[in-house]
C-alpha positions as CSV (number, residue, x, y, z in Angstrom):
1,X,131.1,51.7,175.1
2,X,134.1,50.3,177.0
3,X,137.1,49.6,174.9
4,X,138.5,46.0,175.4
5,X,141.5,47.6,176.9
6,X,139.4,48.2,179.6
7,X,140.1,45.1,181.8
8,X,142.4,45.4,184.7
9,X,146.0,45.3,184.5
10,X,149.0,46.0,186.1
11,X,150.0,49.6,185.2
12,X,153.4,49.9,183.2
13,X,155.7,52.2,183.6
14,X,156.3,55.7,182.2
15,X,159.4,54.3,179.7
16,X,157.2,51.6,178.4
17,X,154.2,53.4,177.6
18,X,156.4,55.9,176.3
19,X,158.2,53.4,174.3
20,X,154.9,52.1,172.7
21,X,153.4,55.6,171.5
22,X,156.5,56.6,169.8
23,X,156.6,52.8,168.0
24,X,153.3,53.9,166.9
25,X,154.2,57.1,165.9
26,X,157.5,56.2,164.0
27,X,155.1,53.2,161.8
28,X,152.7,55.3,160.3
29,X,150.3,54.2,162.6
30,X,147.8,56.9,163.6
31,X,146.7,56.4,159.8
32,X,144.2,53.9,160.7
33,X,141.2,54.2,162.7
34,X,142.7,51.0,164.9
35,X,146.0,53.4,165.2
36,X,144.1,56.5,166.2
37,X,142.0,54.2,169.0
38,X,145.1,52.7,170.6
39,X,147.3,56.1,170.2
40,X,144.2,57.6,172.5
41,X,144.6,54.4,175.0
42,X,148.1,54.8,175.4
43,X,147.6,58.8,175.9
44,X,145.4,57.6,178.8
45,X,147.9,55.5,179.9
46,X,151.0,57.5,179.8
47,X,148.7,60.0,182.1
48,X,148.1,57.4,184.9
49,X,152.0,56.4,184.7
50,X,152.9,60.1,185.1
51,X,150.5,60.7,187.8
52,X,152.1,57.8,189.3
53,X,155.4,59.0,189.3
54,X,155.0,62.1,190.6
55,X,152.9,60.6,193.7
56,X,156.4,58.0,194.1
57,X,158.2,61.4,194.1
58,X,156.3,63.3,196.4
């Protein structure tokens, strides 16, 4: 089933997303099943950024 951060975006950058997941972190938030689902989002995400900068480095 296809979350509803599915839809296509532009892809943010390594400091945001990591800005976002530590928010999360620091508010208690992997506590609810919403927090858990949007932690695992942002994991996804911070991979693609990281991926990304290492192919702007190479």
């Amino acid at each position: 089933m296809p979350s509803s951060s599915a839809s296509p975006r532009a892809a943010r950058s390594l400091s945001a997303v990591n800005e976002e997941i530590r928010a999360l972190l620091s508010a208690g938030g992997l506590v609810s099943t919403e927090g858990r689902c949007r932690y695992e989002e942002l994991l996804v995400e911070w991979a693609a950024a990281v991926r990304g900068d290492v192919t702007e480095a190479a």
